[in-house]
MIPA-794176 format. One record per residue (C-alpha): residue in one letter; x, y, z. Coordinates in steps of 0.001 Angstrom, whole numbers, plus 500000, padded with zeros to 6 digits. Layout:
AXYZ
...
***
This chain:
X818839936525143003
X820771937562145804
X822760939269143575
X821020941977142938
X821603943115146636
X825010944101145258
X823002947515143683
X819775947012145083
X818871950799145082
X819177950527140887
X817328947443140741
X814441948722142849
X814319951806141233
X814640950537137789
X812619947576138292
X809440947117140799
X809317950400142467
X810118952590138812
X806284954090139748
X807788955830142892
X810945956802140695
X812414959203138513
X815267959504135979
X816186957732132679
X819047956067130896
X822004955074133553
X820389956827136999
X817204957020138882
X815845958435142249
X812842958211144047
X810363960952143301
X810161964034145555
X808495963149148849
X809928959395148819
X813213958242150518
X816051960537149415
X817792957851147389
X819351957328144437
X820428954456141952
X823450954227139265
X823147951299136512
X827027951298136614
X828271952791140037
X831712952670139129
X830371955385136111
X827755957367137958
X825755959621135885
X825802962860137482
X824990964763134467
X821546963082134470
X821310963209138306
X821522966970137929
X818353967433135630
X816211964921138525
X817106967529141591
X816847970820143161
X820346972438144693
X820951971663148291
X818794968511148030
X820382965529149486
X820540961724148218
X822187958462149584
X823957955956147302
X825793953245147635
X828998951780146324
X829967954749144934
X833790955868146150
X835647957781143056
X836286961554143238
X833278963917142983
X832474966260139902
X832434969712139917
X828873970807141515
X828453968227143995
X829625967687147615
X829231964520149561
X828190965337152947
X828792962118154800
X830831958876154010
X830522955554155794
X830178951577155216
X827164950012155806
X826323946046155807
X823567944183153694
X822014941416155985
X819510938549154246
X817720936736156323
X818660932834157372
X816280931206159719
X812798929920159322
X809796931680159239
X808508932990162493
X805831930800163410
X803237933414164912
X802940937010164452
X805132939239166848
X803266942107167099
X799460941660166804
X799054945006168510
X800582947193166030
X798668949196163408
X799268949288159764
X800451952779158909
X798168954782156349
X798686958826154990
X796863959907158538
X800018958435160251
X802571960096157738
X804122963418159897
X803954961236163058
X806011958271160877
X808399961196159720
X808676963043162861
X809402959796164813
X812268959005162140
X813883962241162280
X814093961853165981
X815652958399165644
X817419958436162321
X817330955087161178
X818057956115157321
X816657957776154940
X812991958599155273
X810536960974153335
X806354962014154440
X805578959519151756
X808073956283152384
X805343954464153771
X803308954275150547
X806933952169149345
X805507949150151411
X803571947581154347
X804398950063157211
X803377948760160921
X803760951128164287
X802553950259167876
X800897953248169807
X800658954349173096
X797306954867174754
X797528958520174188
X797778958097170554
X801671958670170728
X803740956447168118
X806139954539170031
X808154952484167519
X807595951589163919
X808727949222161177
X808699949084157538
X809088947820153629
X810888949854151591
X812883949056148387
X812212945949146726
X813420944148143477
X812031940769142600
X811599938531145597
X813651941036147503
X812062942795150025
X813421945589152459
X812611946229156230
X813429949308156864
X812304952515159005
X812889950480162440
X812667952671165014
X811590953455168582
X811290956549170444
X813690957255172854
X810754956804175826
X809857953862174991
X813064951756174110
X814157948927175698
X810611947173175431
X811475944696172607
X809221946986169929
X811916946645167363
X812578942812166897
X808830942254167293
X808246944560164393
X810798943268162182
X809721939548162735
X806391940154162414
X807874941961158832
X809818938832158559
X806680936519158465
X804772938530156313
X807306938639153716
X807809935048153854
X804392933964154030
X804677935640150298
X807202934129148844
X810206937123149967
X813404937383150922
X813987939356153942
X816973942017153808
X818091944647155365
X820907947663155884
X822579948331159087
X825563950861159487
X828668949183159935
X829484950707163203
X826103949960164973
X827003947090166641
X824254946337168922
X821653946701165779
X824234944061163974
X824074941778166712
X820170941783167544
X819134941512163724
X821945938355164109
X820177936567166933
X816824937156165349
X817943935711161816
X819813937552159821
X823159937057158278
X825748939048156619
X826048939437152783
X828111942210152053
X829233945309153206
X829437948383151065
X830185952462150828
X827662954778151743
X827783958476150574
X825512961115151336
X825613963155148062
X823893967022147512
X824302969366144847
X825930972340145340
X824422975378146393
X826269978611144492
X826278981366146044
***
């Protein structure tokens, strides 16, 4: 199973989450309004041609795995490694986080604005409908840190939108979230994975000491098509 980590974003796109996708034959993405991501059957053979007809100029995507010279019409934007952690511990044995709230639609722009503050990966107004999204709140009604599901492909399942706001960090919001994640997905039957940028070292080592262990690590590319002008 665990290979399928090796081109997860096709797999989930092609396989559990293809309701939140678009795109046919050898490349999908998730729709408009989802995590700007997109999945090639055969990486080492991307189809742009059919990436082309699925997107707007200037819009952006993320792939992975992906390192051969780019076609006429497209730009990548960013290039970097990133690692794919599974988790390798036993299930936590009581929930983390009993405080935090389950994210619906009313908490969407708060979700987004809190992850373009933060950045911790791609993130659309409508990535928390990809899973079970969890955020603890300040008194005032202010989201302080969040946590998330997002791709999945058979017992696979993604945490992913961790994140705390700057005010607020250093209070242990993050690993609470993401174990409390942990359980739930277990408690079901999951495997826990996640992506963490190569260079982020002290995200590496906390997702270490809570569990996790490394699988693989792989290109990133930030990919957009070409605006003419």
């Amino acid at each position: 199973m665990l290979h399928l980590l090796d081109n997860i974003m096709w797999h989930a796109l092609s396989g559990a989450q293809a309701r939140f996708a678009v795109g046919s034959g050898a490349v999908r993405r998730f729709a408009p309004g989802f995590s700007p991501i997109v999945g090639f059957e055969d990486s080492s053979k991307p189809d742009f041609e059919g990436l082309t007809k699925l997107c707007e100029p200037g819009e952006h995507f993320y792939c992975e795995n992906w390192a051969g010279a780019v076609p006429a019409g497209w730009q990548v934007e960013a290039e970097s490694t990133m690692v794919k952690m599974v988790w390798d511990a036993a299930c936590p044995v009581a929930d983390e986080a009993p405080e935090a709230v389950p994210l619906t639609g009313a908490h969407a722009q708060q979700a987004l604005d809190l992850a373009l503050l933060t950045k911790p990966g791609p993130f659309g107004l409508r990535t928390i409908e990809l899973g079970d999204y969890f955020g603890c709140f300040d008194a005032d009604g202010q989201l302080m840190a969040m946590a998330g599901e997002r791709m999945q492909a058979a017992s696979l399942r993604e945490i992913s939108g961790v994140c705390t706001h700057p005010d607020f960090q250093g209070r242990g919001f993050a690993r609470r979230l993401m174990l409390k994640l942990v359980r739930r997905q277990m408690q079901r039957g999951e495997t826990p994975f996640l992506h963490v940028m190569s260079a982020n070292a002290g995200a590496r080592g906390l997702y270490e000491r809570i569990g996790f262990r490394s699988h693989r690590e792989v290109v990133v590319r930030v990919i957009s098509r070409v605006v003419a002008g």
